[in-house]
N, C-alpha and C positions, 0 to 999 in steps of 0.2 A: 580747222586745219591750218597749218603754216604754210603762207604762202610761197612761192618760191626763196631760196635762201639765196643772197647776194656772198658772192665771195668776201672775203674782209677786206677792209679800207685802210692802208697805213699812210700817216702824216707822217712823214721822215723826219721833219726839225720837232712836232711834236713826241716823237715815237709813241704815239698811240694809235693801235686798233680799233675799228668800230664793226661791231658785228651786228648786220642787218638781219632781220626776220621782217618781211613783210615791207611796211614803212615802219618802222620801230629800229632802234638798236640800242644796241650799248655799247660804251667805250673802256677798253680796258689796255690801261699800259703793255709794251711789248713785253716786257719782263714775265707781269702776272699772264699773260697767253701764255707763254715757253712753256712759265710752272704748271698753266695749267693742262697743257697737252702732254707734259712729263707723267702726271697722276691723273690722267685722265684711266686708265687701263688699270689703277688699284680701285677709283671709285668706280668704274665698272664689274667689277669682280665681286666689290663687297654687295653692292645693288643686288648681282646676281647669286651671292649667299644668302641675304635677307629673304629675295622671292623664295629661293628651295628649302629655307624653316620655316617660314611664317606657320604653313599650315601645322607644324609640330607643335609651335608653341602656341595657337590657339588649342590645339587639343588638350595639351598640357596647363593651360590655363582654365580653361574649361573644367577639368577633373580634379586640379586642384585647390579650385577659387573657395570651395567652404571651409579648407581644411586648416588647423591646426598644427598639424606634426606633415616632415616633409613626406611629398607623394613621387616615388619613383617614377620615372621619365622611362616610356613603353621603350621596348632592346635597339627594333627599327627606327628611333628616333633620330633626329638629324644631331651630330657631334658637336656643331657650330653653336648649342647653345649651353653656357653653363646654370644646370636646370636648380643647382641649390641655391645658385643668387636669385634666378629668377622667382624661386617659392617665397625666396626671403623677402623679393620687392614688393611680394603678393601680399605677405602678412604684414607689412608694415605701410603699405599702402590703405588696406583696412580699416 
């Protein structure tokens, strides 16, 4: 578990950030912080699409892993995935 987290540390004449976990950090220029708290709430979202297909596309992975010709993707399946690329990475991973 992370120990308590230290607020960030800014060096003014350096402008860089250090962000503490524990006794550990990192240093990241102010710039790349801004960008990264500007997309932090896209790569949150996509995180939070990936967990609600996964288990689609192990089923669909599962069903279609011997097959040759493509395998329809069940109606209730999650939208998020395009399932004829997905067959195609299947067979050509093979």
């Amino acid at each position: 578990m992370l120990e308590r987290c230290l607020p960030p540390i800014t060096t003014e004449n350096l402008r860089v950030g250090k962000l503490y976990f524990g006794t550990q950090y990192i240093s990241l220029a102010i710039l790349d912080l801004q960008f990264l708290a500007r997309v932090f709430h896209i790569v949150k979202q996509q995180l939070r699409d990936y967990a609600t297909a996964l288990p689609d596309v192990l089923a669909y992975v599962t069903a279609s892993a011997a097959s040759l010709t493509y395998v329809e993707h069940v109606p209730n399946a999650s939208d998020l995935i395009d399932y004829r690329y997905l067959f195609d990475e299947l067979v050509t991973a093979a």
